[in-house]
FISEVO-567583 format. One record per residue (C-alpha): y, x, z; residue in three letters; residue number from 1. Coordinates in Angstrom, 1 decimal. Each point is the difference from the previous one (the first is absolute). Example, Ala and Ser with C-alpha at 12.3 -4.5 7.8 and 13.67 -1.06 7.14 Angstrom:
<rs>
        y        x        z   bavex   votor
     -4.5     12.3      7.8     ala       1
      3.4      1.4     -0.7     ser       2
</rs>
This chain:
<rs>
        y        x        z   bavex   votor
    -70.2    -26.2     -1.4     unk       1
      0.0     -2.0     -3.1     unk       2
     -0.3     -3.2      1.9     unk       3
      2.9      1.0      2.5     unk       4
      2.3      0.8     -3.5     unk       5
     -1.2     -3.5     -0.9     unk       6
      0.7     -1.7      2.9     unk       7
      0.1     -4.2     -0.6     unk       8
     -2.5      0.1     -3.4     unk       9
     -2.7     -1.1      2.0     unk      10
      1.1     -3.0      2.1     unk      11
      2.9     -0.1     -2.2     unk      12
      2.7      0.1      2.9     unk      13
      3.4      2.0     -0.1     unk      14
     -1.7      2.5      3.0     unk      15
      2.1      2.8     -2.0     unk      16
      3.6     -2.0      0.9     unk      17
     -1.1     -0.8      3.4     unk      18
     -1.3      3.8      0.8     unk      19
      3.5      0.6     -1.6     unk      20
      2.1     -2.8      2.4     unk      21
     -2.3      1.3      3.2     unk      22
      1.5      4.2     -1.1     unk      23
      3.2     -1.3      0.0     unk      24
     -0.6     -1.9      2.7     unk      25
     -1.0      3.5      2.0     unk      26
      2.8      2.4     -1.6     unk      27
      2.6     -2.6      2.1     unk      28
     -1.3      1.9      2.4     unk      29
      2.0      3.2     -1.1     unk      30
      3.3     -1.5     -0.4     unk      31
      1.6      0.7      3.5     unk      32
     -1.2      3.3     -0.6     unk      33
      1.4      0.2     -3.5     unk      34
      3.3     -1.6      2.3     unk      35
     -0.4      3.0      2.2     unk      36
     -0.6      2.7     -2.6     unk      37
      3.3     -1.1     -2.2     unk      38
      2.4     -0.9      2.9     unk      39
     -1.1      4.0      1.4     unk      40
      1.1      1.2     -3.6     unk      41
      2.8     -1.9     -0.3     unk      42
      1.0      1.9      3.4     unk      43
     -0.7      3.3     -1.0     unk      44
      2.1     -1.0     -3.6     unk      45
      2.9     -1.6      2.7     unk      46
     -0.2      3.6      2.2     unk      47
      0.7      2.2     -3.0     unk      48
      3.4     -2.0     -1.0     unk      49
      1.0      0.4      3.8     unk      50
     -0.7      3.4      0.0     unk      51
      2.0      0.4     -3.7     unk      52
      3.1     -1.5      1.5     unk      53
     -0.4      1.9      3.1     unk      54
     -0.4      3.4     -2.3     unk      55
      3.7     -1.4     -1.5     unk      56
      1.7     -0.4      3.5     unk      57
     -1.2      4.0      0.7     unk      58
      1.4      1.1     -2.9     unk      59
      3.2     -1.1      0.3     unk      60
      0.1      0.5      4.1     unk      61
     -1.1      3.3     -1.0     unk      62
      3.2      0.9     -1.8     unk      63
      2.2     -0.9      3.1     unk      64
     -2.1      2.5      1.8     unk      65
      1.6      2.4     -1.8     unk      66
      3.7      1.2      1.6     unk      67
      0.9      1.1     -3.3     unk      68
     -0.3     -3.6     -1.1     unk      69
      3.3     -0.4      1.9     unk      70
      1.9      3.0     -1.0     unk      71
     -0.4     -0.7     -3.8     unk      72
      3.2      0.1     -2.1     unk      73
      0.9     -0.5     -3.4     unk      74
      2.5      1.2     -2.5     unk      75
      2.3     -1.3     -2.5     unk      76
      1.4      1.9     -3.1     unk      77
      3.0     -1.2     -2.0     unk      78
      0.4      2.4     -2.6     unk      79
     -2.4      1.9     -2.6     unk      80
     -1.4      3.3      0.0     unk      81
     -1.8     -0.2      3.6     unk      82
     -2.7     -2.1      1.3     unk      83
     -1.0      0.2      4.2     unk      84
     -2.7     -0.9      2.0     unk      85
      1.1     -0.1      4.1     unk      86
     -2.8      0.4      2.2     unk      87
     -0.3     -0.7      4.0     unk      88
      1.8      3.1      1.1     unk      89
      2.9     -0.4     -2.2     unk      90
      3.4     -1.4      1.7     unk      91
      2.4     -2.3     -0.8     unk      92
      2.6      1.2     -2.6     unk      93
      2.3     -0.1     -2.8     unk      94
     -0.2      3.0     -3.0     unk      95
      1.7      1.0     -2.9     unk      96
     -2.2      2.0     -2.4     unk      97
      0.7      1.7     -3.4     unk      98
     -1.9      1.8     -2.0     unk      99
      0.6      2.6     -2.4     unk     100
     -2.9      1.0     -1.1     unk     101
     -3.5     -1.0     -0.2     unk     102
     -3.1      2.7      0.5     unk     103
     -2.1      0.6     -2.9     unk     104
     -2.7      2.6     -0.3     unk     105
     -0.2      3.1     -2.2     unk     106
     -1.4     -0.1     -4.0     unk     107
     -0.6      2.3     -3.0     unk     108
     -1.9      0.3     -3.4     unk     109
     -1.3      2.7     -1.9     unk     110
      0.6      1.2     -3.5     unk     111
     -2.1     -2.2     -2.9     unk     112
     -3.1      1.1     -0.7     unk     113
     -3.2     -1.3     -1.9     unk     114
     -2.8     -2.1      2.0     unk     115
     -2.8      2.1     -0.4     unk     116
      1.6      2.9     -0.2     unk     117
     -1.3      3.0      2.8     unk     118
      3.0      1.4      2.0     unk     119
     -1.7      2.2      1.7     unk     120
     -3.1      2.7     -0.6     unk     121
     -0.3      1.3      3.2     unk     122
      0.0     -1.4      3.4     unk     123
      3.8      0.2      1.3     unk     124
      2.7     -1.4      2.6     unk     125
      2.5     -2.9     -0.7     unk     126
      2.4      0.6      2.5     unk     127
      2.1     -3.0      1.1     unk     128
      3.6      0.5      1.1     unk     129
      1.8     -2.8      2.4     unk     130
      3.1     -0.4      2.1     unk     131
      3.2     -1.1     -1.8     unk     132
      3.4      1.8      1.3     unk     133
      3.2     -1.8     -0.4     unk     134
      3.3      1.5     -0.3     unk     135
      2.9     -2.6      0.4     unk     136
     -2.2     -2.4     -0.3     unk     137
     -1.2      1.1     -4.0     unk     138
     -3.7      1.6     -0.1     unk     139
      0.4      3.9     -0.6     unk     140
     -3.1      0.9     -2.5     unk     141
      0.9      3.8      0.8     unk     142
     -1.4     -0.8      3.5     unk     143
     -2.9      1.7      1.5     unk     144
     -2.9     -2.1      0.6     unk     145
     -0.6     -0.9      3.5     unk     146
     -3.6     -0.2     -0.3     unk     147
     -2.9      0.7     -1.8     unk     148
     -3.6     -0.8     -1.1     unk     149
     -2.6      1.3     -1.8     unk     150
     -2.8     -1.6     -1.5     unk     151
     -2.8      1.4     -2.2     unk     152
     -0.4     -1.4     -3.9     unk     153
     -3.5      0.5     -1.3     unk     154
     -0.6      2.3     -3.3     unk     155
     -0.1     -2.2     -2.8     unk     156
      2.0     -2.7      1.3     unk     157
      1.7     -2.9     -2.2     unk     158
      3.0     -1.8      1.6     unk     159
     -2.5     -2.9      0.7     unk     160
     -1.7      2.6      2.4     unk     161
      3.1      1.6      1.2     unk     162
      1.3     -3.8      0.6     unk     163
     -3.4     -0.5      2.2     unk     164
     -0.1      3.1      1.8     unk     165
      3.6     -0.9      1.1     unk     166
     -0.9     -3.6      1.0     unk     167
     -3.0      1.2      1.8     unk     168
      1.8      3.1      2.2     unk     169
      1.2     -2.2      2.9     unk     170
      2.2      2.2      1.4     unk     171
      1.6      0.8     -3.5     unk     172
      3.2     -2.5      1.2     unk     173
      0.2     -1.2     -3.9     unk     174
     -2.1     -2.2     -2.2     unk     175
     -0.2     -0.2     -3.7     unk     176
     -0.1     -1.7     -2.8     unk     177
      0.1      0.6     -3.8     unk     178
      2.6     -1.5     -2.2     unk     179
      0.1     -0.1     -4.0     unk     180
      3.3      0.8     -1.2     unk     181
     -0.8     -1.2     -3.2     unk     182
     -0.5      3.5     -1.5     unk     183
     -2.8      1.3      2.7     unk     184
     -0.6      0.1      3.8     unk     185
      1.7      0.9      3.0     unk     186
     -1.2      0.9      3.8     unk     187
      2.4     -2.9      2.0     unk     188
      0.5      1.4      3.9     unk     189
      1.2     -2.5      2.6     unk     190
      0.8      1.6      3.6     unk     191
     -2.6     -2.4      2.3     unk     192
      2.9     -0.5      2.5     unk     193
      3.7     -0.9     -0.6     unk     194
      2.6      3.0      1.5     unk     195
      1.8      2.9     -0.9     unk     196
     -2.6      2.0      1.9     unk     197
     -2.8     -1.4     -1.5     unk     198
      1.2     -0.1     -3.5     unk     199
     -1.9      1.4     -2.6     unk     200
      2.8      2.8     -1.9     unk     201
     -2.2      2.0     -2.3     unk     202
     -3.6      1.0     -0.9     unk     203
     -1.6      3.3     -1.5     unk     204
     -2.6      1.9     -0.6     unk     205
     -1.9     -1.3     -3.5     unk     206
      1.8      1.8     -2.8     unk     207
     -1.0     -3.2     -2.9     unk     208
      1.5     -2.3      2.8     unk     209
      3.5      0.3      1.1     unk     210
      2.4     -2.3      1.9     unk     211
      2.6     -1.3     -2.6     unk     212
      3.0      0.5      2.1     unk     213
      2.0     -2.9     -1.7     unk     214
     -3.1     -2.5      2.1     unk     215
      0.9      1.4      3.1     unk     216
      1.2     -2.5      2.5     unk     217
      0.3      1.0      3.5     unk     218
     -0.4     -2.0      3.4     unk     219
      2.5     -0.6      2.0     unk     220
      0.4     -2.0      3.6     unk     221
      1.7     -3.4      0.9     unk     222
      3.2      0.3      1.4     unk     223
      1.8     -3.1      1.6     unk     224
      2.4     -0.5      2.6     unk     225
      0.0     -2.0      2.9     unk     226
      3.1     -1.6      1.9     unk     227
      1.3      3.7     -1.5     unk     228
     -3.1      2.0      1.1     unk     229
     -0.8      1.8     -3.0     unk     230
     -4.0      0.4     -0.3     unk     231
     -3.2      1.6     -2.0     unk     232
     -2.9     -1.1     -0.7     unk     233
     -3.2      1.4     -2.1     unk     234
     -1.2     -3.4     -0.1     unk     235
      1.9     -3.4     -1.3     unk     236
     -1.6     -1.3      3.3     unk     237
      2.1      1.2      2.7     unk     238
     -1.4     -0.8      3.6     unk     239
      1.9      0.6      3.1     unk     240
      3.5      0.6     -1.4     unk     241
      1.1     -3.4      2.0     unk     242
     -2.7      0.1      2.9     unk     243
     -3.1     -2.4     -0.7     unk     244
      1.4     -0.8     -3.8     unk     245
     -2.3      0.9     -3.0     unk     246
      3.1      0.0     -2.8     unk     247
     -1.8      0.0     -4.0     unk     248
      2.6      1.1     -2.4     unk     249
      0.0     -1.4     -3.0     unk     250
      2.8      0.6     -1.9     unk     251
      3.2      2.1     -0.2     unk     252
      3.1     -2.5      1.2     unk     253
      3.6     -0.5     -0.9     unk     254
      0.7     -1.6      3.5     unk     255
     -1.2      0.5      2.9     unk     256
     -2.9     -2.5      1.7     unk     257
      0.2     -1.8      3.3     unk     258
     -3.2      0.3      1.9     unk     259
      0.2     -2.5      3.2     unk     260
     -2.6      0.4      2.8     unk     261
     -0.7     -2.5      2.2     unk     262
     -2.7     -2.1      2.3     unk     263
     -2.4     -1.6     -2.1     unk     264
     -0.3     -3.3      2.1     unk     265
     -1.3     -2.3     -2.7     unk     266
     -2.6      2.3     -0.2     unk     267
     -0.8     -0.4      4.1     unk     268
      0.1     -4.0     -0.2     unk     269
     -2.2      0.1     -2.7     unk     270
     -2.8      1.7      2.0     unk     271
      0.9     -2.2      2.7     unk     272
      0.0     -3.1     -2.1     unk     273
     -3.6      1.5     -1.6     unk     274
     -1.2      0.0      3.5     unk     275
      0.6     -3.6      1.0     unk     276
     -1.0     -1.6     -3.4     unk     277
     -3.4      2.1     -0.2     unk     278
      0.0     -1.4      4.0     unk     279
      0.7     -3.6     -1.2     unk     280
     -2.5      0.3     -2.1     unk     281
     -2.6      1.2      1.9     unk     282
      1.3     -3.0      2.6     unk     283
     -0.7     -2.6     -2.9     unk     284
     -3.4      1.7     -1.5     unk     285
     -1.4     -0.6      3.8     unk     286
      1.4     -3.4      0.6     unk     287
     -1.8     -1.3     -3.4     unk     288
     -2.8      1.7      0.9     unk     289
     -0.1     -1.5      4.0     unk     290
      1.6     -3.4     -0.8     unk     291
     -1.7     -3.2      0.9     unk     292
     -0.1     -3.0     -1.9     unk     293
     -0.9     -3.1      1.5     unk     294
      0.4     -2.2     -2.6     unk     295
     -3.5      1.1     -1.2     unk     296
      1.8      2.6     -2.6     unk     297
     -2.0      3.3     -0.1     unk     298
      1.3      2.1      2.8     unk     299
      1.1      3.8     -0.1     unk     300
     -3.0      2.6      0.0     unk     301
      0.5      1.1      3.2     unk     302
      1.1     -2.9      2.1     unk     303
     -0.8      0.9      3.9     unk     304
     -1.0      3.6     -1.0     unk     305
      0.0      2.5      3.0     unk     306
      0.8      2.7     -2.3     unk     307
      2.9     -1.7     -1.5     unk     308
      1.3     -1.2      3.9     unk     309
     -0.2      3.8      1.2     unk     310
      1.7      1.5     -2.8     unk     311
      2.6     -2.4      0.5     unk     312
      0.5      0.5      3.7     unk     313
      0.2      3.8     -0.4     unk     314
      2.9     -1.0     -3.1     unk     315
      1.9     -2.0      2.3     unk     316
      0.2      2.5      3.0     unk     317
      1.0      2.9     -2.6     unk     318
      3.1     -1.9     -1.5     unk     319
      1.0     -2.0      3.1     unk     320
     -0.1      2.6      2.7     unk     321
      3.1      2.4      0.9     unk     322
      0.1      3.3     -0.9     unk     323
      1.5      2.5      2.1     unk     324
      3.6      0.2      1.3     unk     325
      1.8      0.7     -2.8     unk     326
      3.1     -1.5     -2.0     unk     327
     -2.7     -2.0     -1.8     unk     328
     -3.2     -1.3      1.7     unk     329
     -0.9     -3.1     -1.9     unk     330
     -0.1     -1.5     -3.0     unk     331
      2.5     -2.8      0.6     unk     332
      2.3      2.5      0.8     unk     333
      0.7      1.1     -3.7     unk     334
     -0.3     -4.2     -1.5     unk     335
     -3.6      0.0     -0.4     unk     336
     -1.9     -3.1      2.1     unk     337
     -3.1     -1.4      0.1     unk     338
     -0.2     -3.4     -0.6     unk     339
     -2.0     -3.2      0.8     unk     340
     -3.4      1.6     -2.5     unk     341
      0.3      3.3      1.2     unk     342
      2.1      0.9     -3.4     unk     343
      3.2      2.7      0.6     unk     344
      2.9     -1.6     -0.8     unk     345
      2.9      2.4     -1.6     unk     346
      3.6     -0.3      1.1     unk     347
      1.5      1.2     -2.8     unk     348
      3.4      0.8      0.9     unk     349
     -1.0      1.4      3.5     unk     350
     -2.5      2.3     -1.4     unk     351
      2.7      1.6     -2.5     unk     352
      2.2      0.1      3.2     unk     353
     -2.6      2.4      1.6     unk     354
     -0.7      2.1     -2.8     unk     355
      3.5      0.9     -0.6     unk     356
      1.3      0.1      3.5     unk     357
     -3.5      1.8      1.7     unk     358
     -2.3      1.3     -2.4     unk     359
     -0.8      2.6      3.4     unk     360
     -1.2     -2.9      1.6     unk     361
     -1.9     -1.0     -2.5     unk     362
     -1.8      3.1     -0.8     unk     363
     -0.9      0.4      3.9     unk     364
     -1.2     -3.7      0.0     unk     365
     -2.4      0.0     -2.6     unk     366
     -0.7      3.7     -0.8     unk     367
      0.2      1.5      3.6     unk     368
     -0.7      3.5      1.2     unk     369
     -3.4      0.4     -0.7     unk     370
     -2.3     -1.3     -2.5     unk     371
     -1.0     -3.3      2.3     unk     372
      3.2     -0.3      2.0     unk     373
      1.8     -2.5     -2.2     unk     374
     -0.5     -3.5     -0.5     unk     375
     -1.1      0.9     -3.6     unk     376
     -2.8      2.8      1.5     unk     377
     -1.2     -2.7      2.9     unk     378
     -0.3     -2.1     -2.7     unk     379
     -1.8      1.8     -2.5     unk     380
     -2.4      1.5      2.4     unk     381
     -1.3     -3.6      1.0     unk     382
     -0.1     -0.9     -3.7     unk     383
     -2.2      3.2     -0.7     unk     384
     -2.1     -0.8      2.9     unk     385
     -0.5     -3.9     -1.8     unk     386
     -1.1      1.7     -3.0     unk     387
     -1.3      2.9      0.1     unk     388
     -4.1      0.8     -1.2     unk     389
     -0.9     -1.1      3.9     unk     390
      2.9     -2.3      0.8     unk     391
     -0.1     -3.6      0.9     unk     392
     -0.4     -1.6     -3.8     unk     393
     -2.6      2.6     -1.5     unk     394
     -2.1     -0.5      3.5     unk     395
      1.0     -4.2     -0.8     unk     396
     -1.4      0.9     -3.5     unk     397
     -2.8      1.7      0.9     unk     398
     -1.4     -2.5      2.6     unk     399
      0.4     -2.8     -2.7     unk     400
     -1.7      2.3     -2.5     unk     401
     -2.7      0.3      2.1     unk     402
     -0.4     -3.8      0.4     unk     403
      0.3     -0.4     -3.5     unk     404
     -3.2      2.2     -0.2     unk     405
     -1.4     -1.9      2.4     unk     406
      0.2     -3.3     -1.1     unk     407
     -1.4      1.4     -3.3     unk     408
     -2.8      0.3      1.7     unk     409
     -0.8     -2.9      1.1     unk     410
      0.7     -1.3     -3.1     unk     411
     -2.8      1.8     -1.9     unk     412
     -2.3     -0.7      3.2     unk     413
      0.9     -4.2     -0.5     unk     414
     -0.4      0.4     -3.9     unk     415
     -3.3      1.8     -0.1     unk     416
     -1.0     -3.1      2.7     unk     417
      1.3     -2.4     -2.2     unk     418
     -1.8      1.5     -3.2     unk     419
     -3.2     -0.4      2.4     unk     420
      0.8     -3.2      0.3     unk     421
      0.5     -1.2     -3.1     unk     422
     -3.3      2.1     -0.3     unk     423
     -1.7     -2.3      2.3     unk     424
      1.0     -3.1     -1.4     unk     425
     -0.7      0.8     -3.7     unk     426
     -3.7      0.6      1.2     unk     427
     -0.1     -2.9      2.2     unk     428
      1.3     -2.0     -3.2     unk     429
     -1.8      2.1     -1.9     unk     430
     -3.1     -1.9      1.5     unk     431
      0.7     -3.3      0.3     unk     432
      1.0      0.8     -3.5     unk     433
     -4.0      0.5     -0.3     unk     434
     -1.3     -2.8      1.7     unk     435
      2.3     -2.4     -1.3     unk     436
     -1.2      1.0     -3.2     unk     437
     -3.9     -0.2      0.9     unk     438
      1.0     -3.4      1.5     unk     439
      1.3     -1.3     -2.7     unk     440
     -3.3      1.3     -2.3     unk     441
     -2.5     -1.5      2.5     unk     442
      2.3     -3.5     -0.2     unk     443
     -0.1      0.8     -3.8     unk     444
     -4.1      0.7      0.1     unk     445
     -0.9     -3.1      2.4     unk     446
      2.4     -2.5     -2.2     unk     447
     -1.9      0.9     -3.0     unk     448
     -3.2     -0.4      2.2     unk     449
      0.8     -4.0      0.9     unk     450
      1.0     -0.3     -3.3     unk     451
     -3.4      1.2     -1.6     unk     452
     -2.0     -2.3      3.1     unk     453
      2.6     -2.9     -1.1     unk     454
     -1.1      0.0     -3.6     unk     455
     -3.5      0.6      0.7     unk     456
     -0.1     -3.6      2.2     unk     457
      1.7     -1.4     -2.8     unk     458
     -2.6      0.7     -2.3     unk     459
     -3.1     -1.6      2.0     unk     460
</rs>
């Protein structure tokens, strides 16, 4: 090996550049299927931003697939006190709402006592009272409870442990905390729920800890009144008072609050409007991808794909053909066209003419009766079917994957031929290396030869 490391000492030729120029010479050889391997990848790169933009147009065909999508409304509050959340099944409306009182849950403390002190020697029942009556509208302490509960305080217990035996009793309907008063510690008791029912009105049962009656706060409901309905609540989240409004009170008011229900159409152009742009988008990620330049610019990835061409086709059909017999059956007919590039084209004003005057129509055109029957499920169905695990761009994927693979292949085979090559020739040169170099000794040898013959015919 040394003289193939060597190579050029003897015959003192560059044979190690020109075994270099004839391997580079050979690994031309691999660049169409370096070409191959990179445009394949490039493919599989192109395949997974078409099937990202088609994953956008699914989501948002997805929402108007949904009938409730066309049903939402929203409200509007002027005034304080009240917030409200309107959901599909609410109807159109206008409300006048007071309120008068807020709900608030139940609390109480005990007597002061030390930290450490023991407030019990004996295993014994706390007994927890709860449900606050009122009596022209002021909380009657003289009340029976309407409710009670029992839990059972360990012998030895601080009020850190009667605090935690509390807080771990989940049906207890309290927690509690300790508070320093400045001179010791007190049990705090907080009802878990706001309500006269549920309110906490008095606890017993440890004689060293006794409810301070001067701490005792009792729950009480919400009341408000609505367009002169008087009505209760436990909670300051009152559901179903106006059908399909979630009302949050948040503070007592001096004046009534309007609350104004109505169609939330902004909300129903903007999914419509979502649709079309992630569309248009879609549109433009596959004409940059498929378009052609002959000027001898770099073309798109996927210029004459069959992939791209079918998914295109089964595109067009989707958005172009009728649907049904109803008031709506194409897109045109709500001021959406297609134009010259396949791109939807929004009338604006035509398309708030429909959703205010037929939001029925609407709903039937792209939500339908049944999961598929709308323009919105025909659609999304095809677009599942593009990309799904075994739809037409994984299976497009796949196949280039495997070509990929292949051509790998047949790379390694042509490098481990060239490295035999190069092989080849570096023994070859490795050779005439050698005889070059006994060549040029034997010239060497036979000079000094006729030299020495020279002199010696001199000297006769």
């Amino acid at each position: 090996m040394a003289s193939i490391t060597a190579l050029g000492v003897g015959s003192g030729l560059d044979l190690a550049g020109l075994v270099d120029q004839l391997k580079a010479a050979e690994r031309q050889k691999l660049t169409p299927v370096l070409q191959q391997q990179s445009a394949q990848k490039t493919k599989i790169s192109a395949y997974g931003r078409l099937e990202s933009a088609m994953d956008r147009v699914q989501s948002s065909i997805t929402a108007l697939n949904d009938a409730a999508t066309f049903k939402q409304h929203k409200s509007t509050v002027t005034g304080s006190g009240v917030l409200a959340t309107a959901s599909e099944t609410a109807n159109a409306g206008r409300y006048e709402i007071t309120v008068s009182q807020l709900a608030r849950s139940g609390s109480a403390a005990s007597n002061s006592v030390t930290l450490d002190q023991v407030l019990t020697a004996e295993a014994t029942n706390l007994t927890l009272n709860f449900g606050a009556t009122y009596t022209d509208g002021e909380f009657d302490s003289t009340a029976a409870p309407q409710s009670s509960y029992n839990l059972e305080i360990k012998a030895g217990s601080t009020l850190a442990d009667v605090r935690d035996q509390i807080n771990a009793d989940k049906e207890a309907g309290v927690t509690a905390s300790i508070i320093n008063d400045g001179t010791g510690y007190r049990l705090a008791l907080s009802s878990k729920e706001t309500g006269k029912e549920a309110s906490l009105v008095g606890f017993s049962g440890l004689a060293s800890l006794t409810m301070d009656a001067a701490t005792l706060r009792a729950g009480q409901d919400a009341e408000l009144n609505v367009n002169g309905i008087a009505i209760t609540s436990t909670t300051n989240r009152v559901e179903e008072a106006i059908q399909g409004v979630t009302l949050d009170l948040t503070a007592v008011s001096e004046n009534p609050a309007t609350l104004v229900i109505e169609r939330d159409e902004a909300s129903l152009k903007e999914a419509i409007n979502a649709f079309v742009s992630n569309y248009n988008e879609m549109k433009s990620t596959v004409g940059r991808m498929t378009q052609f330049n002959g000027a001898g610019e770099t073309s798109g990835e996927l210029v004459g794909d069959r992939t791209v061409r079918t998914i295109e086709d089964r595109l067009r059909r989707d958005i172009t053909d009728s649907l049904g017999t109803g008031d709506i059956s194409r897109l045109s007919q709500m001021g959406i066209a297609i134009d010259e590039r396949g791109r939807l084209k929004v009338d604006e004003a035509k398309l708030d003419e429909t959703i205010a005057d037929n939001p029925e129509g609407l709903a039937a055109f792209f939500a339908g009766d049944t999961k598929e029957g709308g323009f919105a499920g025909r659609l999304s169905s095809t677009l599942k079917e593009i990309t799904a695990d075994d739809g037409i761009i994984q299976s497009s994927v796949g196949s280039a994957e495997l070509r990929v693979d292949s051509l790998e292949k047949r790379k390694l085979r042509m490098e481990a031929s060239i490295e035999r090559s190069t092989e080849r020739y570096r023994k070859q040169f490795a050779g005439l290396d050698g005889m070059i170099a006994q060549m040029n000794s034997m010239s060497s040898y036979l000079t000094q030869q006729f030299d020495m013959l020279g002199a010696m015919q001199k000297s006769k």
